[in-house]
C-alpha positions as CSV (number, residue, x, y, z in Angstrom):
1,X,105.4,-38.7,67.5
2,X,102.8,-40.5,70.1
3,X,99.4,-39.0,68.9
4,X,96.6,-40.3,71.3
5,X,93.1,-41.9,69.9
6,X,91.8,-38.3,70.7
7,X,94.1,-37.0,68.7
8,X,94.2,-39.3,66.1
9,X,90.1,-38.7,65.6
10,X,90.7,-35.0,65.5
11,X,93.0,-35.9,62.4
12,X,90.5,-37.6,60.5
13,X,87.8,-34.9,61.4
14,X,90.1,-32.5,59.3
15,X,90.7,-35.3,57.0
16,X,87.0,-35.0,56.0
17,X,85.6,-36.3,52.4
18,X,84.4,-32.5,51.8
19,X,88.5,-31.3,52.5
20,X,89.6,-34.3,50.7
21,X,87.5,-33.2,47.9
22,X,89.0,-29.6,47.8
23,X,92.3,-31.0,48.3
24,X,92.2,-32.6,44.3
25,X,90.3,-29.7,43.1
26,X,92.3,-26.5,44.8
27,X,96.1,-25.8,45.2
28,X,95.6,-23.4,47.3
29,X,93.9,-25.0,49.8
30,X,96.8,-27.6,49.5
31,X,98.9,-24.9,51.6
32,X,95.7,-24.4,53.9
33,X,95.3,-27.8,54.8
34,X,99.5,-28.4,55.4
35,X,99.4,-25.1,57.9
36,X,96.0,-26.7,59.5
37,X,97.9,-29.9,60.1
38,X,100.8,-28.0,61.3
39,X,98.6,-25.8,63.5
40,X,97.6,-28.9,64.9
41,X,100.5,-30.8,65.7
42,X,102.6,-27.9,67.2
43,X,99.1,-26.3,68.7
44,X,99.7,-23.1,70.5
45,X,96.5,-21.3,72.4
46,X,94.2,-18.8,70.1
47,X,95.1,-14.8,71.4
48,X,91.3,-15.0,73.0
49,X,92.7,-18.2,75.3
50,X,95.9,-16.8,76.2
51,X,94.6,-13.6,76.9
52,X,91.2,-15.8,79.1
53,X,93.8,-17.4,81.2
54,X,95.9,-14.4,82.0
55,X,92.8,-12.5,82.8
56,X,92.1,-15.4,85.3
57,X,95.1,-15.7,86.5
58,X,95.8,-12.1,87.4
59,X,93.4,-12.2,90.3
60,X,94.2,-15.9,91.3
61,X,97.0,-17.3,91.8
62,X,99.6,-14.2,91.1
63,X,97.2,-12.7,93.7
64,X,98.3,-16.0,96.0
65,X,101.9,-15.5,95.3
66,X,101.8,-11.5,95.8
67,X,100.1,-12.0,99.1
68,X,102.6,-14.3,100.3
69,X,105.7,-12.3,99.0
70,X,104.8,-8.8,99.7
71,X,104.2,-9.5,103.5
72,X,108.1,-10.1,103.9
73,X,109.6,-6.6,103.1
74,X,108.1,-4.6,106.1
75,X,108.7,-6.8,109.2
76,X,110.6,-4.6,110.9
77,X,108.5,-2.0,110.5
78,X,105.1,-3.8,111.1
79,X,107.1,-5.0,114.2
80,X,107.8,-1.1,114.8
81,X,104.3,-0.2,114.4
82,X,102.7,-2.6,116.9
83,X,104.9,-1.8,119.8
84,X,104.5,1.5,119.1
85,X,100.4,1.3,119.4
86,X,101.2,-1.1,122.3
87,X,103.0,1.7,124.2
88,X,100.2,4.1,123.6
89,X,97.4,1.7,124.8
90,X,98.8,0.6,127.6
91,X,102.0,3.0,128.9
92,X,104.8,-0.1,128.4
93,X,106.6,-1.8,125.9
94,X,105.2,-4.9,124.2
95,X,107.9,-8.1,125.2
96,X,109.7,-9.7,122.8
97,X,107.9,-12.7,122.9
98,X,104.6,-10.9,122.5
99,X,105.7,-8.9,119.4
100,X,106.7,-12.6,117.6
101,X,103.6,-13.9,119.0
102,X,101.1,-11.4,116.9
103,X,103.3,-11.3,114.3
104,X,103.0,-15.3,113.9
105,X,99.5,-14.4,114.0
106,X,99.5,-11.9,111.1
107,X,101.6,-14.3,108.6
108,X,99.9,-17.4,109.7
109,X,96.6,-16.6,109.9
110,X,96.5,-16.3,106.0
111,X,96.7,-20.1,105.6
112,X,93.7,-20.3,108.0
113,X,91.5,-18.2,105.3
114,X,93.1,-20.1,102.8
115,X,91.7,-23.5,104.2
116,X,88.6,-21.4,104.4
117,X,88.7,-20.7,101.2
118,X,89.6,-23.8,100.1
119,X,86.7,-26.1,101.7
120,X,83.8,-23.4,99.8
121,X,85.7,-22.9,96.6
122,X,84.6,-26.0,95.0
123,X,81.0,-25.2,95.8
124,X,80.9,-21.7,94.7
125,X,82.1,-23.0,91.8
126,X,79.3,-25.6,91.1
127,X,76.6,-22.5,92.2
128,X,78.3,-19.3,90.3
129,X,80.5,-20.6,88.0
130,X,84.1,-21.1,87.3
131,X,84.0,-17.2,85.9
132,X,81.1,-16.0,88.6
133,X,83.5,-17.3,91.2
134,X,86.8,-15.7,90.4
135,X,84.7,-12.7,89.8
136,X,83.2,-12.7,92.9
137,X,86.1,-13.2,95.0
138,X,88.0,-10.5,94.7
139,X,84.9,-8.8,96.8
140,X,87.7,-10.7,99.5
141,X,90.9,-8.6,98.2
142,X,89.6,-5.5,97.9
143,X,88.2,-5.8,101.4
144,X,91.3,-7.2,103.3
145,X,93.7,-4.6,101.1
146,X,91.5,-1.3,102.7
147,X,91.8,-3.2,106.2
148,X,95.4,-3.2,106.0
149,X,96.2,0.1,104.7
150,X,93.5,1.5,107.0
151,X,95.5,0.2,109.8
152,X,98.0,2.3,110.7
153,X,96.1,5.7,110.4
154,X,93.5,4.2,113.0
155,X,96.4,2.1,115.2
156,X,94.4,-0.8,115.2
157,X,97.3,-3.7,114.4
158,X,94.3,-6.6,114.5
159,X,92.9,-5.1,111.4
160,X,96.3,-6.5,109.5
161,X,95.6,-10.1,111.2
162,X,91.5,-9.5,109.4
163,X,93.2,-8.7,106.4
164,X,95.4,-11.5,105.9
165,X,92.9,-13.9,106.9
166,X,90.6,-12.9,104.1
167,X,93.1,-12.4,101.4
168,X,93.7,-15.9,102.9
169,X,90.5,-16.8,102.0
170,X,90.8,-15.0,98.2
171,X,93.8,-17.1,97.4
172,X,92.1,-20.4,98.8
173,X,89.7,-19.8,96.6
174,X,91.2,-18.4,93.9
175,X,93.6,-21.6,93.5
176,X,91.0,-24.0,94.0
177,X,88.6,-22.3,90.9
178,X,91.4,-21.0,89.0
179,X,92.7,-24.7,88.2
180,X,89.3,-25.6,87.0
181,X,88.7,-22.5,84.7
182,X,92.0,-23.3,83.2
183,X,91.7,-26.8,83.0
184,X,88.4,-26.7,81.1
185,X,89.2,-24.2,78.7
186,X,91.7,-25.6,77.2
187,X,91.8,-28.0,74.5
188,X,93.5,-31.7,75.2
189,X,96.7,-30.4,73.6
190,X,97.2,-27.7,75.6
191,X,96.0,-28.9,79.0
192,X,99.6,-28.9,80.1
193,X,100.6,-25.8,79.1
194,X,97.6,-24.0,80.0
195,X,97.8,-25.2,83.7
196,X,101.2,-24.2,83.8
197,X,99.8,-20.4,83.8
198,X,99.2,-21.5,87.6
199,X,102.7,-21.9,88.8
200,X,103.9,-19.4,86.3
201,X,101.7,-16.6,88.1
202,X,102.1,-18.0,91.3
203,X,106.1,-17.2,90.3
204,X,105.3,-14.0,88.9
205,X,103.4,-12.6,92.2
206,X,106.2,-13.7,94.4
207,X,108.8,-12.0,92.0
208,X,106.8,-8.8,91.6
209,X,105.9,-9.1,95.9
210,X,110.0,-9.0,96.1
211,X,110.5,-6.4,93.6
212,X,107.4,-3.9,95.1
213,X,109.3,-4.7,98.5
214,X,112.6,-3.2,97.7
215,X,113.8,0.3,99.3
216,X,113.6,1.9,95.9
217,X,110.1,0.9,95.5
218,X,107.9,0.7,98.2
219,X,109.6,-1.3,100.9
220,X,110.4,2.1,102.7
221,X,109.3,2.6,106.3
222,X,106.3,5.3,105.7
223,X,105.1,3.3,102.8
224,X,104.7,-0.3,104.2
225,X,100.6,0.4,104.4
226,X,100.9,1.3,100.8
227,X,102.9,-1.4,100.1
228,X,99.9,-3.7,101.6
229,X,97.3,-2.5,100.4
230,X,98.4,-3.1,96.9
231,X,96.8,-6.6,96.4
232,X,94.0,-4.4,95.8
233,X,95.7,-3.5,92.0
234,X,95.2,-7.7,90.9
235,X,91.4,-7.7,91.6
236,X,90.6,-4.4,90.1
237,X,92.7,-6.0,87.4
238,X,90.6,-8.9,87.0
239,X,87.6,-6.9,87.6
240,X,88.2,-5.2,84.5
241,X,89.1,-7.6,82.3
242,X,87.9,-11.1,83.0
243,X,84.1,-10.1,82.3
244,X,85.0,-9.4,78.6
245,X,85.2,-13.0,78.4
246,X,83.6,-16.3,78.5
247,X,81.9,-19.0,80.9
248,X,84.3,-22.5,81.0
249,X,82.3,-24.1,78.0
250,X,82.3,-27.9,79.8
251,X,80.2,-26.0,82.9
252,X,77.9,-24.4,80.4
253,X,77.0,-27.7,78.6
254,X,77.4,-30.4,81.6
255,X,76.1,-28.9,84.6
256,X,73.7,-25.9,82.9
257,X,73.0,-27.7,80.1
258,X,73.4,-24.6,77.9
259,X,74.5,-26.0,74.5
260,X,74.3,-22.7,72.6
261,X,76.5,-20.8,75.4
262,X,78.9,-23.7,75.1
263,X,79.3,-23.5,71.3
264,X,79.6,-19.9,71.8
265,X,82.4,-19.9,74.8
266,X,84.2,-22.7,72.1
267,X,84.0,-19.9,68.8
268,X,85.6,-17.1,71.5
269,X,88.3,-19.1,72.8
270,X,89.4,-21.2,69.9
271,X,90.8,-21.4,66.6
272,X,87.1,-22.4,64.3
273,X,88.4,-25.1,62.9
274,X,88.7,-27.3,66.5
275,X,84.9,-25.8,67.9
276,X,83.4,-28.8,66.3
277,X,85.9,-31.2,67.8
278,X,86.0,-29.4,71.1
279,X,82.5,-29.7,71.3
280,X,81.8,-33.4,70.3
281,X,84.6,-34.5,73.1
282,X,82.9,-32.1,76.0
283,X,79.3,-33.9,74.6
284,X,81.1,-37.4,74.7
285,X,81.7,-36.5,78.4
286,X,78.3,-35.3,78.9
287,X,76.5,-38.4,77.3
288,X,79.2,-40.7,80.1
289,X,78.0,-38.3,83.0
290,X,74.4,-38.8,82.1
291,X,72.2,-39.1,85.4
292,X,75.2,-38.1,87.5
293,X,75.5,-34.9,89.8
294,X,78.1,-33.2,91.3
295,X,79.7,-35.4,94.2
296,X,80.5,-34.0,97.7
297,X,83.8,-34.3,98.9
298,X,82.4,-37.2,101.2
299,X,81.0,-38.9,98.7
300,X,84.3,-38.7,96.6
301,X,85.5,-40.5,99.5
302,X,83.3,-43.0,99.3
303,X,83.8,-43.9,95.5
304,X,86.0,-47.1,95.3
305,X,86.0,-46.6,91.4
306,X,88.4,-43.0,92.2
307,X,90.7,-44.3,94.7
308,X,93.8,-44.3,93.7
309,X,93.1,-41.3,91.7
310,X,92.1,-39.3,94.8
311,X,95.2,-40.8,97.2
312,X,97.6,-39.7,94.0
313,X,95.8,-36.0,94.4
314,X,95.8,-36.2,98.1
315,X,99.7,-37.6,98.3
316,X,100.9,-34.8,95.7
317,X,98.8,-31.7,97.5
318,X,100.6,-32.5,101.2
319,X,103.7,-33.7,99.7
320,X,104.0,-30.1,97.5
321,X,104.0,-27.9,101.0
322,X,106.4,-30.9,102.9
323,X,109.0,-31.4,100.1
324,X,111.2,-28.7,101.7
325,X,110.7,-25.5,99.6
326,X,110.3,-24.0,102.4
327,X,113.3,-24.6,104.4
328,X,115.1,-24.0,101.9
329,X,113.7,-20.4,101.5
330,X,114.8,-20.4,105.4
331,X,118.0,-20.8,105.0
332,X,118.9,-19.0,102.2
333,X,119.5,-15.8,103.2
334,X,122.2,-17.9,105.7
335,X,123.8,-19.4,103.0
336,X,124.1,-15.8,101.3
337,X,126.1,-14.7,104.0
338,X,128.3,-17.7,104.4
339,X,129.1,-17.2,100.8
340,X,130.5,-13.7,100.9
341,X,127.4,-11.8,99.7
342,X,126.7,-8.5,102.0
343,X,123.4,-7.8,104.0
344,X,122.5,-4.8,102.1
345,X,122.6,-7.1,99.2
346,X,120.9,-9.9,99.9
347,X,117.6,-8.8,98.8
348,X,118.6,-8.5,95.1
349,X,119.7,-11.7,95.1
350,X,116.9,-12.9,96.7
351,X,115.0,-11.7,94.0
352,X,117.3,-13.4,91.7
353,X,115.9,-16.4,93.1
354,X,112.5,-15.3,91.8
355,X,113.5,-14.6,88.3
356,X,114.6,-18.3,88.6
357,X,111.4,-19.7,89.8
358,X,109.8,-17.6,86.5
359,X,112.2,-19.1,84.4
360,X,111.5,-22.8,85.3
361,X,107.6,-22.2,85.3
362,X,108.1,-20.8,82.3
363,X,110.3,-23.5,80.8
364,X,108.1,-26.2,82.5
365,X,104.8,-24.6,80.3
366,X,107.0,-25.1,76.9
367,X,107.8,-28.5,77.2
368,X,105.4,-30.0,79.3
369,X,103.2,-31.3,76.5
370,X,106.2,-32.1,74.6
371,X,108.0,-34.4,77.5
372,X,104.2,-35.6,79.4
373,X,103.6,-34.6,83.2
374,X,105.5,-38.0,84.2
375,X,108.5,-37.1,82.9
376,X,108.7,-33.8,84.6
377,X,107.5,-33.9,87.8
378,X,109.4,-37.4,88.8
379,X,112.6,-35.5,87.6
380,X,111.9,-32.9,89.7
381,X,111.6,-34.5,92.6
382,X,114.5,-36.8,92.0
383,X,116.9,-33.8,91.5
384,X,115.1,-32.4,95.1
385,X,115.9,-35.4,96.3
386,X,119.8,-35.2,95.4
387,X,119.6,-31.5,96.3
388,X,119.0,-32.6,99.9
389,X,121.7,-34.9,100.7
390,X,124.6,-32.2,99.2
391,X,123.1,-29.4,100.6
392,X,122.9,-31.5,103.8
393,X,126.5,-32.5,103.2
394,X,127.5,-28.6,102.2
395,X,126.4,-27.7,105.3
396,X,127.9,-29.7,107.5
397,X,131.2,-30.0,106.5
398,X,131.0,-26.2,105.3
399,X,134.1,-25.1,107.8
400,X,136.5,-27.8,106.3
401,X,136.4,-25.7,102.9
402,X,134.6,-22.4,101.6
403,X,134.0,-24.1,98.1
404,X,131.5,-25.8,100.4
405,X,129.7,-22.2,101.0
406,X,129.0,-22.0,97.2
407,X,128.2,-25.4,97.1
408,X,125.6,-24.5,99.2
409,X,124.3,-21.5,97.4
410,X,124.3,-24.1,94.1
411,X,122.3,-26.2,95.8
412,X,120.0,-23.6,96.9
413,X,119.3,-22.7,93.3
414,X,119.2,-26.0,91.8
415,X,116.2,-27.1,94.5
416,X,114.2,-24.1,93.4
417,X,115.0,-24.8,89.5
418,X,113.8,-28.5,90.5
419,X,110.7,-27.6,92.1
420,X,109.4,-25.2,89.4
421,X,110.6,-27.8,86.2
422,X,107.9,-30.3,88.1
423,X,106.3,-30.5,91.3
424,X,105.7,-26.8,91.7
425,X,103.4,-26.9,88.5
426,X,102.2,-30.3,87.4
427,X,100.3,-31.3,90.6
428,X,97.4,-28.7,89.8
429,X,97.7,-29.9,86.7
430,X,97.0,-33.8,87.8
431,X,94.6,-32.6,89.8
432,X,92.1,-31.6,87.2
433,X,93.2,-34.2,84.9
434,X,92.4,-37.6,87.2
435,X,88.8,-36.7,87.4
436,X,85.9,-35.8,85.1
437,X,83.4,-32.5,85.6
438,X,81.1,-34.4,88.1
439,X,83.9,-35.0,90.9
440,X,86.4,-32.4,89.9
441,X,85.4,-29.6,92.1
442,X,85.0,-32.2,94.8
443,X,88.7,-33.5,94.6
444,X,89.9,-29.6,94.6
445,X,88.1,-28.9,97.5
446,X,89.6,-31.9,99.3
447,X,93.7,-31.0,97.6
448,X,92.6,-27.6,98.8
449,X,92.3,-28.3,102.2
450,X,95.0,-30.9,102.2
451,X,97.7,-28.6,100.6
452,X,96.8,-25.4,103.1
453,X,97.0,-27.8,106.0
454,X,100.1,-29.0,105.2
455,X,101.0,-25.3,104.9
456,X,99.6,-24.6,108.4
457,X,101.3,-27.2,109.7
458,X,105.0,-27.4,108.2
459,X,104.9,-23.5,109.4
460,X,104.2,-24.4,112.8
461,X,106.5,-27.6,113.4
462,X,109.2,-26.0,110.7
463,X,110.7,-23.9,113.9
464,X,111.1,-27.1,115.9
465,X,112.6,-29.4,113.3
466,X,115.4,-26.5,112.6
467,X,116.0,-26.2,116.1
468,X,116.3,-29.6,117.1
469,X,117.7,-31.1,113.7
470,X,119.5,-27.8,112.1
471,X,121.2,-29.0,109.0
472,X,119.6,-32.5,109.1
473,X,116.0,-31.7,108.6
474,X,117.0,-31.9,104.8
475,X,117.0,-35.6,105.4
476,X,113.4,-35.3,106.4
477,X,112.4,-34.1,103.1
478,X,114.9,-36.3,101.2
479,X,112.7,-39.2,102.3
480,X,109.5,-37.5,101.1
481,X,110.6,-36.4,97.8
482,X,112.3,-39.8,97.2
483,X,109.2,-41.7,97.8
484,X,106.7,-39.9,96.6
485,X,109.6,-40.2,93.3
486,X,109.0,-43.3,93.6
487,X,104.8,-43.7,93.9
488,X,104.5,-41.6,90.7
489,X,106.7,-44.1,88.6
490,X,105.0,-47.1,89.8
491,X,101.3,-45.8,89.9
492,X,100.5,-42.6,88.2
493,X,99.8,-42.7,84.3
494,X,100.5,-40.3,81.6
495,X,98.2,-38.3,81.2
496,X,99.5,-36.5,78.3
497,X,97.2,-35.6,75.3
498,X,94.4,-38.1,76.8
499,X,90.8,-36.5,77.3
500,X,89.8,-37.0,80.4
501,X,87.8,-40.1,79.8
502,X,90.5,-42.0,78.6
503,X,92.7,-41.1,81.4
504,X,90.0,-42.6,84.0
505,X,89.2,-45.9,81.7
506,X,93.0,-46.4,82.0
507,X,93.2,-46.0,86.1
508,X,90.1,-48.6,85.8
509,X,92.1,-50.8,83.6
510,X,95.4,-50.6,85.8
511,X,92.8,-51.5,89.0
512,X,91.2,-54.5,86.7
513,X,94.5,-55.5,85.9
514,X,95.7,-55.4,89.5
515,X,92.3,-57.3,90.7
516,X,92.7,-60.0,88.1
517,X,96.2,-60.6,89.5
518,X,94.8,-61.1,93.4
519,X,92.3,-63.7,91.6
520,X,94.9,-65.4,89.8
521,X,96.0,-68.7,91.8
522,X,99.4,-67.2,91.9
523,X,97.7,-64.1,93.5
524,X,95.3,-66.0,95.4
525,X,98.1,-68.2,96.9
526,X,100.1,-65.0,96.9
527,X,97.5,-63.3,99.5
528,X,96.9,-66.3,101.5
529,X,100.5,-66.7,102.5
530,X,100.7,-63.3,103.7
């Protein structure tokens, strides 16, 4: 088993001459000691943790994957309801063109907020707090869900666009400062697994979105502003819960300084026997950070010493919206139907496709500090990557057989199972690992805004690149997934059980190593030729 130097100094804290002492003198603690080791080398989180991340997860990012699911189900009827208050403004019919136009406008304009919400997340963070923040964001929710389910007892269709944009804004935010929260609670062991809760919510929104939008829920014509206004239920969630408990203890002790309310968030959210080591690896941070502030985003930028950790984090962010997870959601409910599946059925199925996504996340959390981040999201991608060319194949050459058809729905399937085992959930993850506390709200802010552009944008150009490529815009995203496959084997580190000092010493080593190359004469006569 590969037990870093972290590790390995955690082992001889519980190794201690005072244990070692009981160890000769009491059997019983003989069994202790065995279950502590064990406890340690198959760590899961304490009930408190678990229960800290669900409670910040509840009004993040299952909140994000809600919103984005639960628009879907009432299209038609939203469609319905603004040509209807179209006719009675203004005595005509809306056009066809200007019905798609607004209702663009109502489904994009959410990745606007979340941009918004993306560039001040990082700085509410630094000014309220990991905890403060989430808190105070849901002020966001609860205001866009009364917009929308106000809307269609006042006929005022632009108060859905105001809506979405500032649930935009509450999931920008909420991804951005959920990552952190997450990625500071949790011990080195369980950094993995604990940022896992954010694609595993994310998941879980869009699976409960597709569920709350079936007929026999809510997805019914008269109760569509119901069915919008529920977002409301996550923040009033998290509301009521998150308060009961703590502050992320590496904000408490490096930017406020508080080392009481540190040692006190550390007793609530872990097992007592790691407080001690917990708190001796956040202060081991604190003592490297001396004298430093938090950077701005420009700044970040400017720091030649995080390159290659920030292009990583910046490469991963646009690469996550432009892999093709979204075309693929495009055409599936085409594929569906090609395969034999009826209309009136489709939507189950679709939500089939949810419980998948659940089920990878899921599996993704178990194993991911077993197998390393490496492992999992390169796989991933590599399997998108051969996803692409049969499903481009599939669909082609889908009249010459209809084995081809359920080829095609295979391959629809495996991409999302690919997605969630990797890319879906370790880039967050990265994210917060490449950087310590002084530049990590920084490099969110900057992923932030990267990852909703991309969002922006592969919604706006997706249309085109159908229409003028139709099958063959899977070859598009085959060469993004392949090479960004291919940047993460030959660049990125493990980052698995490595505190987050170590992991930045070895990106300085790898850039040492890579600088003492160039000055070697083989390097030197290397450059100088090209």
């Amino acid at each position: 088993m590969n037990i870093s130097l972290c590790s390995l100094k955690k082992l001889q804290m519980l190794l201690s001459r005072r244990y070692r002492k009981l160890l000769h003198s009491n059997s019983k603690f003989v069994l202790i000691h065995f279950y502590l080791l064990l406890n340690f080398v198959f760590q899961v989180p304490s009930k408190r943790l678990f229960l800290a991340a669900c409670a910040a997860a509840i009004g993040g990012t299952f909140q994000y994957g809600y919103s984005i699911s639960v628009i879907n189900a009432p299209t038609a009827y939203v469609h319905d309801f603004i040509n209807s208050t179209w006719k009675q403004r203004y005595q005509m019919n809306i056009t066809q063109h200007g019905i798609t136009l607004l209702w663009s406008t109502i489904v994009s304009i959410f990745t606007l907020g979340g941009l918004l919400g993306a560039t001040i997340g990082g700085t509410m963070s630094v000014k309220l707090g990991r905890k403060g923040t989430l808190l105070a964001n849901n002020m966001f929710a609860l205001a866009a869900a009364l917009l929308m389910g106000l809307s269609y007892l006042t006929g005022l269709f632009e108060l859905l666009i105001v809506g979405r944009f500032l649930i935009g804004i509450n999931a920008g935010i909420g991804l951005c400062v959920q990552s952190l929260y997450l990625g500071e609670i949790a011990p080195t062991s369980l950094r993995g697994s604990m940022g896992m809760a954010t694609s595993i919510f994310i998941t879980g929104g869009i699976l409960t979105g597709q569920v709350m939008g079936l007929k026999e829920v809510l997805g019914k014509e008269e109760l569509w502003p119901i069915l919008l206004s529920t977002i409301s239920i996550p923040a009033i969630l998290q509301l009521l819960i998150l308060p009961w408990f703590p502050e992320s203890p590496r904000y408490l002790l490096i930017d406020k300084g508080d080392v009481e309310g540190c040692k006190k968030a550390l007793r609530q959210l872990h097992s007592v026997h790691y407080c001690d080591i917990e708190f001796q690896e956040i202060e081991q941070e604190k003592n490297h950070l001396s004298g430093f502030k938090s950077i701005k985003p420009w700044e970040l930028f400017a720091d030649r010493s995080l390159r290659w950790q920030l292009l990583t984090v910046i490469l991963l962010s646009a690469v996550q919206q432009l892999n093709g997870i979204n075309a693929i959601y495009f055409y599936t409910d085409y594929v569906l139907k090609r395969s034999g599946i009826s209309v009136d059925k489709i939507p189950y199925v679709t939500v089939g496709t949810g419980v998948c996504e659940c089920f990878t996340a899921l599996t993704c959390g178990m194993v991911i500090d077993a197998l390393g981040r490496k492992v999992l999201i390169t796989g991933g991608y590599i399997l998108m990557s051969i996803c692409c060319i049969l499903f481009t194949l599939s669909l082609t050459f889908q009249d010459a057989s209809p084995v081809l058809s359920y080829l095609s729905a295979v391959c629809v399937f495996g991409f999302i199972l690919s997605f969630g085992l990797g890319p879906g959930g370790v880039t967050n993850i990265l994210t917060t690992e490449l950087f310590t506390q002084t530049s990590r709200p920084a490099a969110y802010m900057i992923t932030g805004t990267v990852g909703w552009s991309s969002f922006f944008l592969i919604g706006m150009v997706f249309p085109f690149i159908v229409l003028e490529l139709k099958q063959y815009c899977f070859l598009v995203f085959l060469v993004f997934c392949s090479s960004v496959a291919i940047y993460i084997l030959l660049i990125v580190p493990e980052t698995k059980n490595k505190t987050f000092l170590e992991i930045q010493n070895e990106f300085k080593s790898s850039r040492k190593r890579k600088d003492d190359t160039v000055d070697s004469p083989a390097g030197a006569l290397l450059s100088t030729s090209i």
